[in-house]
C-alpha positions in Angstrom: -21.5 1.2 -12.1 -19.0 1.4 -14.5 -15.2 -0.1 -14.1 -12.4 2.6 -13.2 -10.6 3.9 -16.1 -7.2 2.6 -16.0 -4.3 5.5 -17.6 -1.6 3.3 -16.4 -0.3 0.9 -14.0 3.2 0.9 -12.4 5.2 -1.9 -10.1 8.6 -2.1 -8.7 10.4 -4.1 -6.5 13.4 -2.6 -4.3 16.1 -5.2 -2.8 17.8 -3.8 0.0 21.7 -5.5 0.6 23.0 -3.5 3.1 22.1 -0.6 5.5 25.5 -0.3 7.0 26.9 -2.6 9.8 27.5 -6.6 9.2 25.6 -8.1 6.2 22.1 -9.5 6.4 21.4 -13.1 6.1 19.3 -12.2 3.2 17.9 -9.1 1.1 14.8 -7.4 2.5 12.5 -7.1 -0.6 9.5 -4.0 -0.9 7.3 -3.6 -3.7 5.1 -1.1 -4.6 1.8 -1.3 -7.2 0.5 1.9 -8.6 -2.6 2.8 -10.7 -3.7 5.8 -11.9 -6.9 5.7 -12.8 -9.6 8.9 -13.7 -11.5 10.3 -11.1 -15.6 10.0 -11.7 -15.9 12.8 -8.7 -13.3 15.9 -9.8 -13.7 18.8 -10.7 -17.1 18.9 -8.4 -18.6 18.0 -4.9 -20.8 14.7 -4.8 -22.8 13.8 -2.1 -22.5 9.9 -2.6 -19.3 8.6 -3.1 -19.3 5.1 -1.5 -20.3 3.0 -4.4 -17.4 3.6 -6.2 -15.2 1.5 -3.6 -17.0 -1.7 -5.1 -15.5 -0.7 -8.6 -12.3 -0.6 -7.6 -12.4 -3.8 -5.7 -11.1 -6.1 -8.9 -8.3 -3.5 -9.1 -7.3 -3.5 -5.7 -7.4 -7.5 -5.7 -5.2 -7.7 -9.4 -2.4 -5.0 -7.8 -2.2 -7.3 -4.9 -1.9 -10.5 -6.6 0.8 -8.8 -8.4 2.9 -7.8 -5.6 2.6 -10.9 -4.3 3.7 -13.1 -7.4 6.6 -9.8 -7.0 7.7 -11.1 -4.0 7.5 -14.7 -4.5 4.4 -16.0 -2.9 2.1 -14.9 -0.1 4.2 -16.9 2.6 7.1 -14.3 1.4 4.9 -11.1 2.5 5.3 -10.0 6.1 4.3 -5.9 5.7 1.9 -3.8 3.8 0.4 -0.7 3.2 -1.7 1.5 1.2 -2.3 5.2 0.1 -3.6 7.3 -2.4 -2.3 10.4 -4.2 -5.3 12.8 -5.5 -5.1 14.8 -8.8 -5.8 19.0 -8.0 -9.1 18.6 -9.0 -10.0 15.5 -6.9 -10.2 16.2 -2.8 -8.8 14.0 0.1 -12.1 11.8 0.5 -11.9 10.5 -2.7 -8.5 8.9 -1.8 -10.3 7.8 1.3 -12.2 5.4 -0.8 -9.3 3.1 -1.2 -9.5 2.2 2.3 -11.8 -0.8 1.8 -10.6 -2.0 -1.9 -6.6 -1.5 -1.1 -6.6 -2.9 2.5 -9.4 -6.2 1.8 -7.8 -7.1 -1.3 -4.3 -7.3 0.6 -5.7 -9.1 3.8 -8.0 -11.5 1.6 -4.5 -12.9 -0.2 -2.4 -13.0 2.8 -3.2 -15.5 5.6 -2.7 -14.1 8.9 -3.1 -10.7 8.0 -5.1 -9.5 11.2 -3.2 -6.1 11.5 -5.2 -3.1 9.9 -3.6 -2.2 6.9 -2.2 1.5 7.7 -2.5 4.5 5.3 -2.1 7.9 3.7 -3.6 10.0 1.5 -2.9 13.3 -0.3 -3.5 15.8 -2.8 -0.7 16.5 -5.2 0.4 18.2 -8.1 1.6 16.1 -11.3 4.8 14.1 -10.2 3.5 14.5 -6.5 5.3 12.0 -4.0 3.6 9.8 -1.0 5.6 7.8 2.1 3.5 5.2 2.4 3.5 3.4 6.4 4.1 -0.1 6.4 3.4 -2.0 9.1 3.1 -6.3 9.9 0.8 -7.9 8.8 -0.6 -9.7 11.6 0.3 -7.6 14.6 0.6 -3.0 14.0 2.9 -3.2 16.9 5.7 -5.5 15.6 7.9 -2.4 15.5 11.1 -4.0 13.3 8.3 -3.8 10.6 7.4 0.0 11.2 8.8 1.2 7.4 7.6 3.6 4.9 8.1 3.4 1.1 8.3 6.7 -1.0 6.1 6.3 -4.4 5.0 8.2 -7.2 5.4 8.8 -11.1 6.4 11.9 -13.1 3.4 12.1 -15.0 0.7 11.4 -12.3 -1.7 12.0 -11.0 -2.8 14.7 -13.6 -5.6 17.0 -11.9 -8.8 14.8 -12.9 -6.8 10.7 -12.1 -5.9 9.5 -8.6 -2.6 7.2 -8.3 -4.0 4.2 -5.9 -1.1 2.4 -4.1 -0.1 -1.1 -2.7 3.1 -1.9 -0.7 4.3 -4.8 0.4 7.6 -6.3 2.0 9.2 -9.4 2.9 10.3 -8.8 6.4 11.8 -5.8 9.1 14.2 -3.2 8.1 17.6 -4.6 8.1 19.3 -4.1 11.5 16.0 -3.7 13.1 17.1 -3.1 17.0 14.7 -0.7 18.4 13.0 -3.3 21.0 9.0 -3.9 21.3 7.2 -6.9 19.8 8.8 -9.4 18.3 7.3 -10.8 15.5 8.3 -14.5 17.0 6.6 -13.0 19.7 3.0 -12.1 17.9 -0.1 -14.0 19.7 -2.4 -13.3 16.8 -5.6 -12.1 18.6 -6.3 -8.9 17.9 -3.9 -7.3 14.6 -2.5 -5.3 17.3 0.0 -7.9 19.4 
């Protein structure tokens, strides 16, 4: 099948100083990936859909190489997170299908990532905004890590592209205090504790 058509491609990196209250020990980092690419299914229903998660494999595995090189190195990345904004003409399932591509590509770069990679999707206008979840990476219930990063570009998705999304961060929100698991604390069996 034939690679995804790439309009554009979009990464940031946010370094957070200070939420208020005594001064961290160090800058919590988040980056976000974004491509938009066209959507082979808009504008029409099609049965099958599922082979096109294999094309966007190499895509999901160069945005997450990216963030991580972002954030200085896989041993840096302690959160992630995925999502996928559909143009007008697109419908929710065909974000679904960066499940698989967005979540392996992370969790095949990043040792110890056990945790399912949590997600959103949704259909948007042009300029359309998404919070996407972010969770740890080896245990979902490491609450200090519960975040969400708001993404999106002014020109995108147009109503026949998709913007696929990456997030990643370097540790919990700053001042984190709301009890639950520890990461210290995370035993590693299950991606859940």
């Amino acid at each position: 099948m034939p690679d995804p058509i790439v309009r554009k491609t979009a990464f940031s990196v946010e370094e957070i100083f200070h939420e208020g209250g005594p001064a961290p020990g160090h800058a919590l980092k988040r980056a976000a990936g974004i491509a938009v690419i066209e959507n082979p299914f808009a504008g029409r229903y099609e049965p099958d859909i599922q082979w096109f998660m294999d094309d966007l494999k190499p895509l999901g595995l160069s945005m997450a190489q990216r963030l991580v090189d972002l954030l200085g190195g896989a041993a840096q990345v302690e959160g992630y997170g995925k999502g996928a904004l559909v143009g007008e003409a697109g419908e929710l399932e065909h974000g679904a299908l960066w499940h698989v591509p967005g979540g392996y590509a992370m969790r095949e770069l990043l040792d110890n990532s056990n945790a399912i990679v949590p997600s959103t999707k949704k259909v948007v206008g042009v300029g359309g905004r998404l919070d996407v979840p972010i969770t740890h990476i080896n245990a979902s219930y490491v609450r200090s890590h519960f975040d969400a990063m708001e993404v999106g570009l002014n020109d995108a998705p147009k109503a026949g592209e998709m913007a696929l999304v990456l997030v990643m961060t370097t540790g919990p929100r700053i001042h984190a205090r709301v009890g639950g698991l520890a990461a210290g604390d995370i035993e590693g069996k299950d991606g859940l504790r």
